[in-house]
C-alpha positions as CSV (number, residue, x, y, z in Angstrom):
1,X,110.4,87.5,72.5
2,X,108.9,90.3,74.9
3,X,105.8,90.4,72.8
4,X,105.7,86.1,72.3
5,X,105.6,85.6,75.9
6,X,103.1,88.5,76.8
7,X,100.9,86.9,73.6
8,X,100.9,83.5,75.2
9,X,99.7,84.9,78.9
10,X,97.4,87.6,77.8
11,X,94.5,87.7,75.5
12,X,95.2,90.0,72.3
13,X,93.7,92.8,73.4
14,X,95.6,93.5,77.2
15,X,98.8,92.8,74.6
16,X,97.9,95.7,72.6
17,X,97.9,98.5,76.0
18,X,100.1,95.8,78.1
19,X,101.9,99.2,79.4
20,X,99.0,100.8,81.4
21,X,98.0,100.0,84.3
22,X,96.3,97.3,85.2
23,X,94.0,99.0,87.9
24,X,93.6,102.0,85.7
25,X,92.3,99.3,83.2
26,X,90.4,97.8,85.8
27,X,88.4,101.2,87.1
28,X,88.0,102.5,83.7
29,X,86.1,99.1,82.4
30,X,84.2,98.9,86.0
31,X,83.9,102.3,87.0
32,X,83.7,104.6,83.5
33,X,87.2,106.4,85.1
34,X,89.3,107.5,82.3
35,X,92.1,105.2,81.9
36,X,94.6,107.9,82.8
37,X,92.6,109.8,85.3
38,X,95.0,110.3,88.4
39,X,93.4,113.2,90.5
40,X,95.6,115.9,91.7
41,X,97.1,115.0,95.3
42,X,100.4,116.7,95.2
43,X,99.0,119.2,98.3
44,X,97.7,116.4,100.2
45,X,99.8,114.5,102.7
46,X,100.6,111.1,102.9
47,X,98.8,110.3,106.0
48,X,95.8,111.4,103.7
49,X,96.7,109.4,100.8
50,X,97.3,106.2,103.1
51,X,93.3,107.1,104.2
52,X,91.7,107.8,100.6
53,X,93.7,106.0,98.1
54,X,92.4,102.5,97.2
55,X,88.8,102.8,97.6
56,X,85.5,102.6,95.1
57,X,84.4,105.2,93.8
58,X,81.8,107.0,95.9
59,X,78.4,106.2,94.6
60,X,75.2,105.9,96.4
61,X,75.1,102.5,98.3
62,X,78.7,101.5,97.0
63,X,81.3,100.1,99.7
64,X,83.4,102.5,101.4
65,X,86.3,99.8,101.5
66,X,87.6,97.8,98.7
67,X,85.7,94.4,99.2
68,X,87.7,91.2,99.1
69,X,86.9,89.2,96.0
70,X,88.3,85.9,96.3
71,X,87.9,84.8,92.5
72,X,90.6,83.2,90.6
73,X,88.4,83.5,87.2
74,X,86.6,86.7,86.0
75,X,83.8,87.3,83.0
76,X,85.7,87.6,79.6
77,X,85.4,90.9,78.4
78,X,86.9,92.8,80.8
79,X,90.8,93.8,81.3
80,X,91.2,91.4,84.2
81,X,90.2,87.7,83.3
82,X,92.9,85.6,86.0
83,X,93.8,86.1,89.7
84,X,97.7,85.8,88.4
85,X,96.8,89.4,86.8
86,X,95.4,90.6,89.6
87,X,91.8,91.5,91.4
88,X,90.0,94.3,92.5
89,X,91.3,93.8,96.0
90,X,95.1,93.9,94.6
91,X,94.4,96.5,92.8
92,X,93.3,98.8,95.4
93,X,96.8,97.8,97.3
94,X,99.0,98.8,94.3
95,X,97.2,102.3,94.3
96,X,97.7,102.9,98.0
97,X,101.5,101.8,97.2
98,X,102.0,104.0,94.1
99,X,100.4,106.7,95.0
100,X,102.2,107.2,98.5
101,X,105.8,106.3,96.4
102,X,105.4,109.4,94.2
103,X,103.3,111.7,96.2
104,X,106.1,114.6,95.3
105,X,106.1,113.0,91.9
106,X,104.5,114.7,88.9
107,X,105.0,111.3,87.1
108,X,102.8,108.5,88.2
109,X,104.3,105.2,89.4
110,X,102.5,102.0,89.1
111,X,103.1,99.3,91.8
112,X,103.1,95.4,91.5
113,X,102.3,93.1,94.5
114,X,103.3,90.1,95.1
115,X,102.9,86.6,97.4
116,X,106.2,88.1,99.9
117,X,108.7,90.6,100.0
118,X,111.1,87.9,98.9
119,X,108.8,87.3,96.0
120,X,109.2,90.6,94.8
121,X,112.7,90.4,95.1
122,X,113.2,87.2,93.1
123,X,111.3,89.3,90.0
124,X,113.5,91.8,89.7
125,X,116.9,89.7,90.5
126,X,114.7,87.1,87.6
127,X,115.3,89.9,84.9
128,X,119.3,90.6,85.3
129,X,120.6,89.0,82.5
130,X,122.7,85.8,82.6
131,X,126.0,86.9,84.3
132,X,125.0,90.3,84.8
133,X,126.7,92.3,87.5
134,X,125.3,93.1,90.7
135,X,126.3,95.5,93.1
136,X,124.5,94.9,96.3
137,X,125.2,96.2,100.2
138,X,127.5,93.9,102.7
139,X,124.6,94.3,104.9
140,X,121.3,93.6,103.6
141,X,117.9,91.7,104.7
142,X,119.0,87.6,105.3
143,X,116.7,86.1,102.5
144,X,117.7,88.4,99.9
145,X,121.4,88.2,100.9
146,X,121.2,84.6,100.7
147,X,119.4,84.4,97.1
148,X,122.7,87.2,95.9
149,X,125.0,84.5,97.4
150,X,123.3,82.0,95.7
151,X,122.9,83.3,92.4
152,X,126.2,84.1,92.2
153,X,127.9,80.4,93.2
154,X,125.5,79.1,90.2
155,X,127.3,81.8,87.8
156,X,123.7,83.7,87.0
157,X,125.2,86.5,88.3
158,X,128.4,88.3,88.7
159,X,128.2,89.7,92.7
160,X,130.5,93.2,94.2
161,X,129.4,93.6,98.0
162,X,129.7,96.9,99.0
163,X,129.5,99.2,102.3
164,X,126.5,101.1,101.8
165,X,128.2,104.4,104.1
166,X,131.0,104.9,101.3
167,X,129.4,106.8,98.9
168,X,133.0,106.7,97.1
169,X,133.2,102.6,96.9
170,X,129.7,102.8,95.7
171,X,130.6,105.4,92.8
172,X,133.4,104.0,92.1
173,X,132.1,100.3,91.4
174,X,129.4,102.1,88.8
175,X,131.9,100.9,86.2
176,X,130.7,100.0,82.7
177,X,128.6,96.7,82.6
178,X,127.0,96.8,85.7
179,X,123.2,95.9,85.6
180,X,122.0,96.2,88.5
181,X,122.5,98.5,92.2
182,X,120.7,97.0,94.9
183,X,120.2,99.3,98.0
184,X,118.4,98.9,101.6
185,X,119.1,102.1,103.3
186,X,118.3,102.0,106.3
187,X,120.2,98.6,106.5
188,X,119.4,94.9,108.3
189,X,120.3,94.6,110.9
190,X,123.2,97.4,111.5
191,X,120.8,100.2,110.5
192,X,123.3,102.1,108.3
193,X,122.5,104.8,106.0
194,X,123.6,105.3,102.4
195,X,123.7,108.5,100.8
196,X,120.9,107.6,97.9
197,X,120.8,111.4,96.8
198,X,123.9,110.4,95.3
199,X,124.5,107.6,94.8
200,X,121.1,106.8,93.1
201,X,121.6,109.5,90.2
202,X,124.9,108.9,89.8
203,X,123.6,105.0,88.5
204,X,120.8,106.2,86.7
205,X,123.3,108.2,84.4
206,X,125.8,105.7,84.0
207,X,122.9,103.7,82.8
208,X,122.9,100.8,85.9
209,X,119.2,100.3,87.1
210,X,118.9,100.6,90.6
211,X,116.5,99.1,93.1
212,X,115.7,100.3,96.9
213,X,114.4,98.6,99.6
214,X,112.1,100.6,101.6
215,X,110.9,97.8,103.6
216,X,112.3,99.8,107.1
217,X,111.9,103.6,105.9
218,X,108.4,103.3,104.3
219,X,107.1,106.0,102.1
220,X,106.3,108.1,105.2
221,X,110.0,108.6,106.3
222,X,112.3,107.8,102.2
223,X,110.8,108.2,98.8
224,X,113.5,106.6,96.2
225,X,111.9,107.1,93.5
226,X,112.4,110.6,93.9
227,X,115.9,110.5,94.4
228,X,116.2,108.6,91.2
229,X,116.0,104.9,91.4
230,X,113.9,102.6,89.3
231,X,112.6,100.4,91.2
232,X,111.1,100.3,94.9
233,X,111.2,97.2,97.1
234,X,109.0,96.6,100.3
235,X,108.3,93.7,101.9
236,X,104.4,94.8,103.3
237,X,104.8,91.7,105.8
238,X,106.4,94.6,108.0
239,X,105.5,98.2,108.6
240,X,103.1,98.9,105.8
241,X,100.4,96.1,106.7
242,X,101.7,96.7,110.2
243,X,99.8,94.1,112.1
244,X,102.5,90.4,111.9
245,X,99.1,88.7,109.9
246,X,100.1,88.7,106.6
247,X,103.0,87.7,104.1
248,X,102.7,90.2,100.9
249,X,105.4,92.0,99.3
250,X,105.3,95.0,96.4
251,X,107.5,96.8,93.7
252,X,107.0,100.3,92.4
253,X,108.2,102.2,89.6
254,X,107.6,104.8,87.2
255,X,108.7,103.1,84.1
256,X,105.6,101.4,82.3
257,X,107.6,98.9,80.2
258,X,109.4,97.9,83.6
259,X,106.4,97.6,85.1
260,X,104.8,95.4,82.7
261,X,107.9,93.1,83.0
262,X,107.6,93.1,86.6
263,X,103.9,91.6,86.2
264,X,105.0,89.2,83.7
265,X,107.1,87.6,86.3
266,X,104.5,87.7,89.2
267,X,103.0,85.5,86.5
268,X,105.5,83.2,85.4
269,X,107.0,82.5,89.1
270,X,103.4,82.3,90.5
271,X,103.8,85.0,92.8
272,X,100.2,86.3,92.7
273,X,99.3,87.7,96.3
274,X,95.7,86.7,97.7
275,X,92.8,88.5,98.0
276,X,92.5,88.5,101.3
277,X,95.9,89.4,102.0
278,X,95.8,92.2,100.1
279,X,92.5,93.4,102.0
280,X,94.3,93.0,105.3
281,X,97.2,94.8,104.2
282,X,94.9,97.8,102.8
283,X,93.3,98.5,106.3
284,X,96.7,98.3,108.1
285,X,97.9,101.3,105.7
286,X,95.3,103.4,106.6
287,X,96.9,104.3,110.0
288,X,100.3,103.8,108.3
289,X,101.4,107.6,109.7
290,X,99.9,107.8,112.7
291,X,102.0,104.3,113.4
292,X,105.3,105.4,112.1
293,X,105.0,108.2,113.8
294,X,104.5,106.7,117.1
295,X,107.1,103.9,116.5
296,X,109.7,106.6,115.5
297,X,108.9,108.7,118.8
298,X,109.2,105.9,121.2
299,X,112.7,104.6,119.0
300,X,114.5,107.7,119.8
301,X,112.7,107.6,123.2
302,X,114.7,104.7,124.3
303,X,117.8,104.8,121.8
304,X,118.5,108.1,124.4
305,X,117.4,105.7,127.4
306,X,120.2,102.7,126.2
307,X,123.0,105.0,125.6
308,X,123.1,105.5,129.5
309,X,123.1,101.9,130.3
310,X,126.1,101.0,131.3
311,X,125.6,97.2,129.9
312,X,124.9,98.5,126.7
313,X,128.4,98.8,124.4
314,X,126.3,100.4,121.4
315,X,123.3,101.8,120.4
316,X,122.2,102.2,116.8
317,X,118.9,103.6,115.8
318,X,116.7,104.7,112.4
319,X,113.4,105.1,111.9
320,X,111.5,102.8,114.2
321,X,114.0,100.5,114.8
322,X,117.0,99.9,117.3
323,X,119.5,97.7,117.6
324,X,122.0,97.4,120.9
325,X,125.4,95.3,121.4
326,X,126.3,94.5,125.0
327,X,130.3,94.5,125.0
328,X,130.8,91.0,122.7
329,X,128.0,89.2,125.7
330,X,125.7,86.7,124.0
331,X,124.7,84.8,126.9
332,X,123.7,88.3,128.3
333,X,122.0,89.6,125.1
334,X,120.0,86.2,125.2
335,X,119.0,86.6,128.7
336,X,117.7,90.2,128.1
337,X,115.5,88.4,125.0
338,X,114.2,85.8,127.2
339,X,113.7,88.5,130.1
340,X,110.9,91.1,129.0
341,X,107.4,90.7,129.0
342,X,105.6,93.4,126.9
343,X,108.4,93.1,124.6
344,X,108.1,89.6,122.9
345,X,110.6,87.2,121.2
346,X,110.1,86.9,117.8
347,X,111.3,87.2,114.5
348,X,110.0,90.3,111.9
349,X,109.5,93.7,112.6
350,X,106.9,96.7,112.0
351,X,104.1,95.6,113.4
352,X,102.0,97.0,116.1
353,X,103.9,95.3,119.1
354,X,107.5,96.0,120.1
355,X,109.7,92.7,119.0
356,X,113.3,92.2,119.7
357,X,115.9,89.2,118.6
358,X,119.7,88.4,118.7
359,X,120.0,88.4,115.1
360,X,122.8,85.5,114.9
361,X,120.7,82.8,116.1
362,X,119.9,82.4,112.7
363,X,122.7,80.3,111.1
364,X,122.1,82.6,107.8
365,X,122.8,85.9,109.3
366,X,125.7,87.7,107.9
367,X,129.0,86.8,109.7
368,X,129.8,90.8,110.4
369,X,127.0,91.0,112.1
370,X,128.0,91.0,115.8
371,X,127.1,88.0,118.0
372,X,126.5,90.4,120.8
373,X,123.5,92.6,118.7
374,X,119.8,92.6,119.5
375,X,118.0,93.9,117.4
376,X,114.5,95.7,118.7
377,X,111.6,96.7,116.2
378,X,109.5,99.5,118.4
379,X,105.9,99.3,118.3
380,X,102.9,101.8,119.1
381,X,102.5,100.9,123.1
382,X,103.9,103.7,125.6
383,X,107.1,104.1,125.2
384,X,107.7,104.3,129.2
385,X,106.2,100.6,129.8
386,X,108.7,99.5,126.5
387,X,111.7,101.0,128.3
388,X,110.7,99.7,131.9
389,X,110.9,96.3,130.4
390,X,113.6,96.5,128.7
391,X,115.3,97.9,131.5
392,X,114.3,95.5,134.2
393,X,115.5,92.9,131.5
394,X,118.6,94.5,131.1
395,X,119.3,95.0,134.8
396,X,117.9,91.1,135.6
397,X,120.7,89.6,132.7
């Protein structure tokens, strides 16, 4: 049936080698690069693969970026003939992507973007079999904990919530027909941590496919697919784009079949990301280290600063995000929202600017999620004007 559908989407001969990737199809048509050719980076860091990754080859007058091509039809002939399959510009995106996922990897990985992060999601939750089990965290990002609940009321799916910190619960529910473990570690909002160097190995060999989200760790600070999972999640709205101007979300793994599938459904859902998109999301990557970096710095920087406040009950921080309770006090926590001035009010996280929210204003947030809990996503501006903002805020609620 595999074969049927790929037949009907896909001219004969991208059927035939449907398994290789797409942009190694694309370069090796365009370019005369040899469809496996993947130099050597394994010494080179990732703040130099987010830099050199993506780009045309260099040749005398040739870009140095990755131009956008905003085509939806392309020559016949070539391996890429629809935008739904792809473009140059996506192309260069997934490379970044893949390469950064399995820079300690001896095995390439091929990445798949899509329209959102949510996008992404839906094609891999689209291939779990009709009443397949799902084992998913308690605590996850809204939209895809939403879309579980939902698939599981209509009977697609069979749904066990979990607590991503016990490892045991987590072992334990690896029982025999299970499909699919979904992680996000660090989680959204609380910021817990699951033990994946367990956990995900442990599911590969009992034969569950597992899927990470790396939306809030990125590839500079948690690389999944070396601890063994499948599939890697990341909604590139957030810190991999890095600048709140874009919606674009990607999947990478190592498995070509899986990988094909994935693309298949990008296809079939009409998930195809844009051109431009994809171009912005490409130049925000480039400084992709230097910003994590800086964000992670200034996050620790003022997690130490809140733990002193007396008005703050708890302070919980990971990566480049923070999130603080003020003793069960909305009213307060909306106050200190409303208060700051560098920081702003709004919605998403891992952009350039420091962002905070009460996260239960949104009617769809998880009910364990405390009323009380603001959750603040650290940008790259000094870290001792964030904290004498927030702290006026604080002391003005």
């Amino acid at each position: 049936m595999h074969e049927i559908e790929c037949s009907l989407l896909r001219p004969p001969k991208i059927t035939a080698t449907r398994a290789v990737d797409m942009g190694a199809r694309y370069r090796a048509h365009h370019y005369g690069l040899g469809m496996t050719q993947r130099p050597e980076h394994s010494a080179l860091d990732l703040s130099t693969l987010a830099v050199t990754k993506g780009r045309p080859p260099r040749e005398p007058d040739a870009p140095l970026n990755t131009p956008i091509v905003p085509a939806s039809s392309f020559i016949a002939g070539g391996p890429t003939e629809y935008a739904r399959e792809g473009g140059p510009t996506v192309f260069a995106f997934e490379e970044v992507i893949a390469a950064l996922e399995c820079a300690e990897r001896t095995r390439p990985a091929q990445a798949v973007a899509f329209s959102s992060g949510m996008a992404a999601a839906d094609a891999v939750l689209d291939l779990i079999p009709v009443g397949g089990r799902v084992v998913a965290p308690t605590t996850t990002y809204t939209g895809v904990a939403v879309r579980l609940r939902e698939l599981a009321e209509r009977g697609r799916i069979d749904l066990t919530l979990i607590d991503v910190t016990d490892t045991d619960a987590i072992l334990d529910s690896l029982t025999t027909g299970v499909h699919t473990l979904w992680m996000e570690s660090p989680t959204n909002p609380l910021l817990e941590e699951a033990d994946l160097a367990t956990c995900l190995p442990a599911a590969r060999s009992a034969g569950v496919r597992t899927v990470v989200d790396n939306t809030f760790a990125t590839p500079i600070l948690q690389r999944p697919l070396e601890l063994g999972a499948h599939v890697v999640m990341h909604s590139a709205t957030k810190s991999l784009s890095g600048h709140s101007d874009l919606l674009l979300g990607a999947l990478v793994t190592e498995d070509p079949e899986l990988a094909e599938e994935l693309r298949t459904r990008r296809i079939l859902l009409g998930a195809a990301p844009s051109a431009f998109d994809a171009y912005l999301a490409l130049r925000g990557i480039r400084t992709l280290a230097l910003r994590i970096q800086r964000a992670e710095s200034s996050a620790q920087f003022l997690a130490d600063k809140l733990r002193s406040e007396p008005a703050i009950s708890r302070v919980r921080q990971a990566g480049t995000m923070v999130s603080i309770e003020f003793g069960g006090d909305v009213a307060r926590a909306d106050r200190v929202c409303h208060g700051t001035r560098l920081w702003a009010h709004a919605t998403s996280l891992g952009g350039v600017e420091s962002l905070l929210e009460r996260r239960r204003r949104w009617p769809l947030e998880a009910e364990h999620v405390p009323d009380d809990l603001v959750r603040l996503s650290v940008g790259i501006e000094d870290p001792s004007d964030l904290w004498a903002d927030l702290a006026h805020a604080i002391a003005a609620a």
